[in-house]
Every structure is written in C-alpha cells, then in structure tokens.
Backbone bond lengths (Angstrom), bond angles and torsions (degrees), N, CA, C in turn:
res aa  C-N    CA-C-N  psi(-1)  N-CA   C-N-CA  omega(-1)  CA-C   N-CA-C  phi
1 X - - - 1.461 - - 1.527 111.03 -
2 X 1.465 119.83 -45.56 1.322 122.77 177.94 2.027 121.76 -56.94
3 X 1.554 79.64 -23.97 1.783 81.06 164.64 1.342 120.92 -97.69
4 X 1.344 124.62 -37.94 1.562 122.44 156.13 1.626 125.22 -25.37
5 X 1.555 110.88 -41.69 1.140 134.77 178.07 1.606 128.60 -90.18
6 X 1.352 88.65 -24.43 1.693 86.31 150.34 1.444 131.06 -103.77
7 X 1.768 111.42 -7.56 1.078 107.78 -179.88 1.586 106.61 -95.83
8 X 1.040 134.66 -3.79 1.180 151.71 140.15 1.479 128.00 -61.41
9 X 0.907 107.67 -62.75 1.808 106.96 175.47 1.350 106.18 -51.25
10 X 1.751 132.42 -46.75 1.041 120.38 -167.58 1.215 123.76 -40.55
11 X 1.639 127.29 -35.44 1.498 167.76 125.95 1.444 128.00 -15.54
12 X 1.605 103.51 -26.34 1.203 111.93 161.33 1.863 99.74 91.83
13 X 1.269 100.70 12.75 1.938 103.15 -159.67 1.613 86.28 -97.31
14 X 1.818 120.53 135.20 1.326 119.85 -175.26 2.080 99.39 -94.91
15 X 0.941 108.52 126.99 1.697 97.68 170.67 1.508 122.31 -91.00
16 X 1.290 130.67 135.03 1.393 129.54 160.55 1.352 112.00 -109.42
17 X 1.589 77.89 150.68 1.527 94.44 -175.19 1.551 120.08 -126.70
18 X 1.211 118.69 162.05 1.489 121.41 177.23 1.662 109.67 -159.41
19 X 0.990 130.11 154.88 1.391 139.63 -149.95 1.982 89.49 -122.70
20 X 1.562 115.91 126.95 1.267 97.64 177.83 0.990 101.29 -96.88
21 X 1.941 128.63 -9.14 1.562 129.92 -164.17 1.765 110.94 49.61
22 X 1.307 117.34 30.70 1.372 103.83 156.22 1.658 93.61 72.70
23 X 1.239 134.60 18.74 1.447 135.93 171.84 1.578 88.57 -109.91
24 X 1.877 108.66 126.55 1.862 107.01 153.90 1.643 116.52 -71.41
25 X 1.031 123.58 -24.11 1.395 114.32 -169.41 1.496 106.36 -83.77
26 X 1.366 110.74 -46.64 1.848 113.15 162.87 1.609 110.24 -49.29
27 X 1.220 115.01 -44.64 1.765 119.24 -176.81 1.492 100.51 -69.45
28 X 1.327 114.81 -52.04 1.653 109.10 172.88 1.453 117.08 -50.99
29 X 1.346 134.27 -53.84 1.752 135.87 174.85 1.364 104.96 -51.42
30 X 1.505 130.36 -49.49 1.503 129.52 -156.70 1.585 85.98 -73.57
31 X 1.521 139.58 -27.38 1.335 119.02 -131.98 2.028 82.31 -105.50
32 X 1.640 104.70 -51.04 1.394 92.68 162.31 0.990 133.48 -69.50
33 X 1.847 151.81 8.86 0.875 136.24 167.80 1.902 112.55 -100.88
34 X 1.349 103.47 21.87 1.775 130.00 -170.48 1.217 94.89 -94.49
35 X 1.806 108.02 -61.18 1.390 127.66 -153.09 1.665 94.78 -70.94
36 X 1.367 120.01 -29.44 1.360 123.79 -154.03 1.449 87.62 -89.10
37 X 1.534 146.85 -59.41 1.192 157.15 146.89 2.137 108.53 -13.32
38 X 1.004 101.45 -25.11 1.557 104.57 -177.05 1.566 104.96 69.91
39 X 1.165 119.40 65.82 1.349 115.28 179.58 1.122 102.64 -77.15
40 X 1.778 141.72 160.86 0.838 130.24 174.42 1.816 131.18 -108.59
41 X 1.740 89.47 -0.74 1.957 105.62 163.20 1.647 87.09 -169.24
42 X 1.624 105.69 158.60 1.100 134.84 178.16 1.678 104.46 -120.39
43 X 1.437 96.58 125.13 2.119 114.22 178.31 1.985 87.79 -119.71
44 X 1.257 79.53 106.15 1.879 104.92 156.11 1.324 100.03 -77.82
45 X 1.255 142.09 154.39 1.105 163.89 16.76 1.740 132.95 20.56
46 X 1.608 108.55 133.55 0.894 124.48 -175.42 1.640 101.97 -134.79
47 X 1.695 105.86 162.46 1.635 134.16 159.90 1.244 119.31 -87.40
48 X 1.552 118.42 -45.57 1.686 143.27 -176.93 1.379 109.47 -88.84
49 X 1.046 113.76 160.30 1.287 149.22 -178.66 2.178 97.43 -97.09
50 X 1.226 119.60 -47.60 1.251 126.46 158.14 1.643 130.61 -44.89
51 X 1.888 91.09 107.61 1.779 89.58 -172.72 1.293 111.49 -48.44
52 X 0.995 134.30 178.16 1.474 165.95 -144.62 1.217 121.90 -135.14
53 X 1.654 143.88 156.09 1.360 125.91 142.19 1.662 112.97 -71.52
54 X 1.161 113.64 165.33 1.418 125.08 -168.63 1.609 92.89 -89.65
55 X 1.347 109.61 131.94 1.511 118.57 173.06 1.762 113.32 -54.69
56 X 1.159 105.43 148.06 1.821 116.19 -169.51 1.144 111.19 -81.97
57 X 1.495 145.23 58.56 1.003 112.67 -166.32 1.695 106.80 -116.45
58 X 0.820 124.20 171.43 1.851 131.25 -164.02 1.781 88.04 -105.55
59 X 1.079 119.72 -48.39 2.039 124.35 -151.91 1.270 102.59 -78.55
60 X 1.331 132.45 122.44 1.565 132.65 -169.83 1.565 105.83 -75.74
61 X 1.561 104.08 69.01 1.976 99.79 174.75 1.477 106.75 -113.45
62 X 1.126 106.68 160.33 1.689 110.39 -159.96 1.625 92.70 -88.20
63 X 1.639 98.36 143.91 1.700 117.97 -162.28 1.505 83.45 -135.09
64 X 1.882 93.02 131.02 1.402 103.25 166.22 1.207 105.12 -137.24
65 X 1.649 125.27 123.58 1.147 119.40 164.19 1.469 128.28 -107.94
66 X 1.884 107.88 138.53 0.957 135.49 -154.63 1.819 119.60 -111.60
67 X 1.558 98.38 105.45 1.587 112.38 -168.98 1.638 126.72 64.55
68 X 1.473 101.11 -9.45 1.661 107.25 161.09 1.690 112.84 -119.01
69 X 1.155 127.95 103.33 1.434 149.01 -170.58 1.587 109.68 -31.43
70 X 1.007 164.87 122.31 1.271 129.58 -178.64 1.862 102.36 -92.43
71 X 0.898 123.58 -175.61 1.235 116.10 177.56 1.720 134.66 -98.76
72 X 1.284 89.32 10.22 1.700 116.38 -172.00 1.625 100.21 -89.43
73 X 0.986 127.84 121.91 1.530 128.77 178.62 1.867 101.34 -67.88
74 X 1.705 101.86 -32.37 1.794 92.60 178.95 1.209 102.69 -66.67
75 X 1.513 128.73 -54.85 1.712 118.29 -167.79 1.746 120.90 -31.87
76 X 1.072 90.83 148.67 1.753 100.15 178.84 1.814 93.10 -84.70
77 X 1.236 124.36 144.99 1.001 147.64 161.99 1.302 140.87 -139.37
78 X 1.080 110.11 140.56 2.075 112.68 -161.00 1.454 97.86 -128.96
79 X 1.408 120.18 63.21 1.692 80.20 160.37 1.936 127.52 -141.69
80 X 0.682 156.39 -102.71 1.993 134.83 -170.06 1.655 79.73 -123.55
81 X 1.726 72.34 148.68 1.117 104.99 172.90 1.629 111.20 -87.63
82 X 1.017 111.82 82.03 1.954 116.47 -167.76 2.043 97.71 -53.22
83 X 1.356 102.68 -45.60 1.779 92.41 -156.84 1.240 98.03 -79.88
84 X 1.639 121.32 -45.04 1.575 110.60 176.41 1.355 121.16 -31.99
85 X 2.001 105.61 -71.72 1.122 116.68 165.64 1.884 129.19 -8.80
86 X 1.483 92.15 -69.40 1.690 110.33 -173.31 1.432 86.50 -61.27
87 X 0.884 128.85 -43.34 1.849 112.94 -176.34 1.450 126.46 -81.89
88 X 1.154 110.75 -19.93 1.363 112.68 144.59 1.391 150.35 -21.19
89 X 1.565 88.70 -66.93 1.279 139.97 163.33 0.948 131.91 -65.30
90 X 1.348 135.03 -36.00 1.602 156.25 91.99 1.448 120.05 10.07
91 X 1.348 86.07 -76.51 1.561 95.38 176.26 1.657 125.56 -57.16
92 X 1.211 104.04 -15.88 1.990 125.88 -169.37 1.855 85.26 -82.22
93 X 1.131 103.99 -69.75 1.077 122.98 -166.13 1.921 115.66 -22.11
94 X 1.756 79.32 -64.55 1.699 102.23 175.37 1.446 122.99 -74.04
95 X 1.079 103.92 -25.27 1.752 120.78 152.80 1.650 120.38 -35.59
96 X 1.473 98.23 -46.72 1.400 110.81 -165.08 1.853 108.07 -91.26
97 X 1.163 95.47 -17.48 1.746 101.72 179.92 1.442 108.65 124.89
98 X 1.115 139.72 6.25 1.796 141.99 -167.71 1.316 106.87 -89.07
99 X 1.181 102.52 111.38 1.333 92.35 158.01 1.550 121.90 -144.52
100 X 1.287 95.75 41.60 1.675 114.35 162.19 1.683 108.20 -120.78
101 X 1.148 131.98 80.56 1.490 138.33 -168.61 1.622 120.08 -111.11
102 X 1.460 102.83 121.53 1.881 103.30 -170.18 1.438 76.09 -92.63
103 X 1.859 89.69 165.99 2.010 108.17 151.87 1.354 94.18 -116.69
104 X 1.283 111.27 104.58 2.144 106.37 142.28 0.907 105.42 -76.47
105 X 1.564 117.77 120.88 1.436 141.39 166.01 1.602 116.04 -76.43
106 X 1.789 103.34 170.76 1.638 103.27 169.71 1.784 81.44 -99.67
107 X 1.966 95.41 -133.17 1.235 82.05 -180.00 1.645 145.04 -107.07
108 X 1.485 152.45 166.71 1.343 121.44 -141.86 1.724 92.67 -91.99
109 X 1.461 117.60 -15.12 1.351 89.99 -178.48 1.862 118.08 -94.54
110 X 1.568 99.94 55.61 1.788 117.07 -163.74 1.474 72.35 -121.40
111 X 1.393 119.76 148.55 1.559 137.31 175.95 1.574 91.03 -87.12
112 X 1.209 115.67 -45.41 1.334 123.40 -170.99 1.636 110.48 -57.37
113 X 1.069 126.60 -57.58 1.649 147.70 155.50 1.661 91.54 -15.09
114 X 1.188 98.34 -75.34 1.960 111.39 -160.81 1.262 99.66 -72.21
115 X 1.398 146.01 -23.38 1.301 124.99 -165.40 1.521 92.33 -95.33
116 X 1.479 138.74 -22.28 1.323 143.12 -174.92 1.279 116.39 -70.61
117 X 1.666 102.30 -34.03 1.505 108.83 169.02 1.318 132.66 -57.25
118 X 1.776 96.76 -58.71 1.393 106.18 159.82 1.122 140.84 -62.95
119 X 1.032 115.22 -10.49 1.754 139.51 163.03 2.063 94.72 -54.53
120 X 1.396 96.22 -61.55 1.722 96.99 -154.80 1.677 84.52 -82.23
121 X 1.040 116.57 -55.06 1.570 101.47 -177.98 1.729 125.15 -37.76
122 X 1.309 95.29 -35.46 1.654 98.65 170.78 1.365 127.90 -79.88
123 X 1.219 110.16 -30.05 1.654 124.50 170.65 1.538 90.58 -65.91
124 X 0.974 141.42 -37.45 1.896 120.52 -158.10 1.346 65.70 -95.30
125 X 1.373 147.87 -114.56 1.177 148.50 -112.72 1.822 106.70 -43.32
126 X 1.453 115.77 -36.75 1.602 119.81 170.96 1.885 96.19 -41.59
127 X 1.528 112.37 -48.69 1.413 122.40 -141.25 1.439 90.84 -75.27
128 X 1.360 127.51 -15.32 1.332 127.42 -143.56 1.501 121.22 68.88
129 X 1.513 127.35 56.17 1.638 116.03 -168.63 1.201 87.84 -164.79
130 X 1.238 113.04 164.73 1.493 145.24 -178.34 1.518 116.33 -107.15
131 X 1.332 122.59 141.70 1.840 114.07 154.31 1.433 106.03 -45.31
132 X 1.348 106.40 166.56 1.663 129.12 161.19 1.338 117.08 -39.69
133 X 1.725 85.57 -60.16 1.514 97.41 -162.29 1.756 93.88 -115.01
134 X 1.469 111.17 155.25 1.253 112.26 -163.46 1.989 112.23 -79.32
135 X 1.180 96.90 4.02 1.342 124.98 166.84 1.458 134.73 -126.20
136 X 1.325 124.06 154.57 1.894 101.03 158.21 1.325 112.61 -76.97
137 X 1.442 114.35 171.25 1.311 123.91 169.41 1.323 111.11 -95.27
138 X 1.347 103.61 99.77 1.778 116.05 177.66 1.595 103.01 -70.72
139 X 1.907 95.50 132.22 1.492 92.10 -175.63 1.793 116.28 -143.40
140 X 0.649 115.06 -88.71 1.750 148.17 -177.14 1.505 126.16 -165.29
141 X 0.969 115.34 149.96 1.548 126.82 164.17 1.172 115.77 -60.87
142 X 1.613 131.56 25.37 1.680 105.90 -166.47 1.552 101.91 -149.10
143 X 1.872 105.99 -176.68 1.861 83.27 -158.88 2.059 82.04 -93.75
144 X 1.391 127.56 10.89 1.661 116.90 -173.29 1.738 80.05 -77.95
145 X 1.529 137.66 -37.35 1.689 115.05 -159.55 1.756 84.85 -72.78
146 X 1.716 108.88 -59.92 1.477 97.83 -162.20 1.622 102.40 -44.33
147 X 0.908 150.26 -52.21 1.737 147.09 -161.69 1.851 99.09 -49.10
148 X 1.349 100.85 -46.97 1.695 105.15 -176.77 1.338 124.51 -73.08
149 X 1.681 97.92 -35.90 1.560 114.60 -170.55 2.130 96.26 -62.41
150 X 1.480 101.44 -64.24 1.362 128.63 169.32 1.983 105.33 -9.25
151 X 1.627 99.83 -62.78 1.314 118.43 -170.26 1.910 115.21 -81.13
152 X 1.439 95.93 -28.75 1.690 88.77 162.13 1.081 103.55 -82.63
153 X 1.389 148.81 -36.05 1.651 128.47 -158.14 1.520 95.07 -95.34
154 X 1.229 131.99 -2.38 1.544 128.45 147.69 1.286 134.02 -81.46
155 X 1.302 97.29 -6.85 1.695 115.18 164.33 1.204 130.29 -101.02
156 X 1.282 124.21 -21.85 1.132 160.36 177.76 1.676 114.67 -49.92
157 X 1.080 106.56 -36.37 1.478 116.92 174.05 1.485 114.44 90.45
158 X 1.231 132.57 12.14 1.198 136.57 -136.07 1.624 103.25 -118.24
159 X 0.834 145.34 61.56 1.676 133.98 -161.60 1.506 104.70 -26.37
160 X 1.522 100.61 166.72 1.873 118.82 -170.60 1.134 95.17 -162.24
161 X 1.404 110.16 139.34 1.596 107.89 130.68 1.702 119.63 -123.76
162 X 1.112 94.20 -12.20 1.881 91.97 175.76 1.313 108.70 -133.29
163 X 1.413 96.99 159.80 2.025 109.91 -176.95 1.232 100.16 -124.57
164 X 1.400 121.60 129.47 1.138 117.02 155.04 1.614 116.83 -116.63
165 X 1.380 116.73 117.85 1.566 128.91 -166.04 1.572 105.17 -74.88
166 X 1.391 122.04 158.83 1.647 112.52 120.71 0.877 158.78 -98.09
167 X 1.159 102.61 55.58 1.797 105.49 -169.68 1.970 91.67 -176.56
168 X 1.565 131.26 161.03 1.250 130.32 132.19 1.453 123.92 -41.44
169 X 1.182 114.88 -60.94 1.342 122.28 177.24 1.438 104.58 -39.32
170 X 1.172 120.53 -95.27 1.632 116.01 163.17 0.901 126.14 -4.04
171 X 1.562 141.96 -52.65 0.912 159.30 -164.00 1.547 114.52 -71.15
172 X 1.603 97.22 -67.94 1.422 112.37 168.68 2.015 112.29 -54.58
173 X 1.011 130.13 -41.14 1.720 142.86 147.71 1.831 98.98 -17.66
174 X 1.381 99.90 -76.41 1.335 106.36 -159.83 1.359 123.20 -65.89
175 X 1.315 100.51 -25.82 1.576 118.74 -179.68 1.856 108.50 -72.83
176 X 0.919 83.52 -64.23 2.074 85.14 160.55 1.266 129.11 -36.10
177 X 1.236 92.87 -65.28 1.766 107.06 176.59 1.400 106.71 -48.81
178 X 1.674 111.76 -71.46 1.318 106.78 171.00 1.433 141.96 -39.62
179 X 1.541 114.54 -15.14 1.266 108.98 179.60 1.792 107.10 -98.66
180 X 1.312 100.38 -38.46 1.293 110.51 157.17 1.829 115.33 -42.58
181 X 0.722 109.63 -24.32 1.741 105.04 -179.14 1.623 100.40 -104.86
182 X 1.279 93.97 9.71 1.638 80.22 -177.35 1.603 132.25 87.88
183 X 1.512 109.27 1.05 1.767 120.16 174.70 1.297 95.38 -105.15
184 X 1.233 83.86 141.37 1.574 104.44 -159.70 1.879 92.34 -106.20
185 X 1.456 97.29 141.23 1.550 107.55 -169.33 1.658 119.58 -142.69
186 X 1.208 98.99 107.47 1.510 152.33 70.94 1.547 114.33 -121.04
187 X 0.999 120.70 -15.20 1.610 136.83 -139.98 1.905 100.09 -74.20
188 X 1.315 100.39 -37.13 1.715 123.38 -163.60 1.279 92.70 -113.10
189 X 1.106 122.51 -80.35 1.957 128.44 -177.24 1.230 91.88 -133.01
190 X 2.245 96.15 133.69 1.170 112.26 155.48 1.840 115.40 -80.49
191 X 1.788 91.96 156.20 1.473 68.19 160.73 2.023 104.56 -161.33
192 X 1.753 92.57 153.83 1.441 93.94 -156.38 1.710 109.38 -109.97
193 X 0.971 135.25 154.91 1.616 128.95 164.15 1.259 104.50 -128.32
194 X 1.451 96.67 -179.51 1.526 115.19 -160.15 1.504 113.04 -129.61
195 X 1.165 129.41 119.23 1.295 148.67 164.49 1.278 129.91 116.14
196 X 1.884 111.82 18.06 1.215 126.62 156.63 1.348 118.51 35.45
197 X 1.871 105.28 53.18 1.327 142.62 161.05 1.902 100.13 -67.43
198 X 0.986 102.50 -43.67 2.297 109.44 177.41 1.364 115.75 -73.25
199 X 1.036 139.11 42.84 1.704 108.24 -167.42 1.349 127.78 -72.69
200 X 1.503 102.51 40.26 1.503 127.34 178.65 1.758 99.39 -106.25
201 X 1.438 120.77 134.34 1.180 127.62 174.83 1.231 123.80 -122.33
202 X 1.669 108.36 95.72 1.481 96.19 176.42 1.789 140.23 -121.58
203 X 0.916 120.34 -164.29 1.608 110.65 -125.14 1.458 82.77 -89.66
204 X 1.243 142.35 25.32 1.593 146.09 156.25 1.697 121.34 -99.20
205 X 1.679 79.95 -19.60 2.116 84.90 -168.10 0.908 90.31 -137.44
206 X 1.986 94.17 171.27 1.670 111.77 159.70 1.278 102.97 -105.22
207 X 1.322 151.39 167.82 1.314 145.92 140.28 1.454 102.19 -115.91
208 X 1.185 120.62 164.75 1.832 115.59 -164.59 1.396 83.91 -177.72
C-alpha cells in the first residue's frame, strides 16, 4: 500500500482503501460504493499466492490485481515470482560454496511455500545436489517456528552449511537460534530468507 501511494500521489491521484477480509458480500459493498464515488481504477490486493475469482463488476474501470493472481487469463496481474525467487536464492547460496542446504518452510498448504521449494529444489538438482532434509520443513510464517525449525535441523544430525528460509521472519528465527546453539553465522551456515520484509543487513546474515 505504501507504494501504491507514493506512486500515485506523485500524480496528485488520492487512493481509497477498504479491507474485504476475504468476505464477497463485504468485497461486493466496498467495490460498489468505489464505483458510486467514480473511482477511476481499482488495485486488488492479495495475502496468497492462490488465484482468486475476478471481481464482479458491471462499469468498464481498469482492474489490476496485485500479488493474488486473479483467475481470468484477460486480467492484468502483478505478482512474485516465488520459483525464480527460490532460485535466486539458491543460486546465492551455491555461489558462496554450500552445498549442504535445508528449506525451513512457512506453511505447505501456501502455493507460495511449494512453489519456493521447488524453485530451490530445482536449482540444487541443476547443481547435482539434494536438500538436507529429504523434505522442507513445513512450518509457520514466524521467527518462534524459525527458532524451533533452526533447533531440529541442528539436532537432526544431518550436516549444513546453508539455510534457505521462506520468509524474513523465518529467517531472522533461525539466525537466533543458531547462534544461540552456538553456530556461528555466516562463518558455519549461511542463511537466506525470502521477501525482504528487513532491509537492514547484519553482519551475521543475509536477508534477500
């Protein structure tokens, strides 16, 4: 929203907003009382990675949806590239020399979760290599799973040297934990997250 609003304001264009909370009949009132207002375009927004139905509307105003897909092949749509990303990230990873790499996941029933996986799962398999673990670690969005996730794949018996998270949050989780247990980070295992929620960089991590 904070970029909508600046890339807009520059323009002098005021934005409103309304939250439908995943209710259609709340999304239906906010969307006619827009149309009734004469808005002059509507930006959907999404949480998921999971297309959407395409909003109902009768008034020919331009609809853009933002990080939730809509499900209309005509709609314009903007949103992350989850598998690139994970390979990216992947790719940083192996850059640096790793080639023992877990995924702590958020959660597996997030499209976003699974396409990140397969993102990094495919980058090692290009490399010739495998994850850590013969799975990701399906988890939560937050840094209390990364702190836990962190402490099973350090218990685990499994050698590492790099993490690749999904999420910052995660990220920031794992990095704690890990130093707290005594692995020292970057030095022992790097480790990276995903969606550059931090744009603070510090001298233990990467965030990306």
């Amino acid at each position: 929203m904070l970029g909508i609003e600046d890339a807009l304001g520059a323009g002098r264009i005021s934005v409103l907003l309304a939250d439908g909370r995943g209710d259609a009949i709340r999304e239906s009132y906010h969307l006619q009382t827009f149309l009734e207002r004469g808005v002059d375009a509507i930006i959907v927004t999404g949480r998921r990675a999971e297309p959407r139905p395409p909003i109902d509307i009768a008034a020919k105003v331009p609809v853009c949806y933002v990080l939730a897909r809509s499900q209309s092949p005509e709609d314009l749509s903007i949103v992350i590239n989850d598998d690139h990303g994970a390979r990216l990230a992947t790719s940083h990873l192996l850059a640096l020399g790793h080639r023992r790499i877990a995924y702590i996941a958020g959660p597996q029933k997030h499209l976003s979760a699974r396409l990140r996986y397969a993102g990094m799962r495919d980058e090692l398999h290009a490399a010739g290599l495998e994850p850590v673990t013969h799975s990701a670690m399906w988890g939560e969005w937050s840094e209390a799973w990364g702190r836990q996730a962190a402490s099973i794949l350090a218990n685990s018996g499994k050698p590492f040297d790099g993490v690749f998270c999904g999420s910052d949050q995660v990220a920031r989780g794992v990095v704690e934990q890990l130093q707290a247990l005594g692995i020292k980070v970057p030095e022992e295992a790097s480790v990276v997250g995903f969606d550059n929620l931090f744009t603070a960089r510090c001298s233990s991590s990467i965030y990306a």
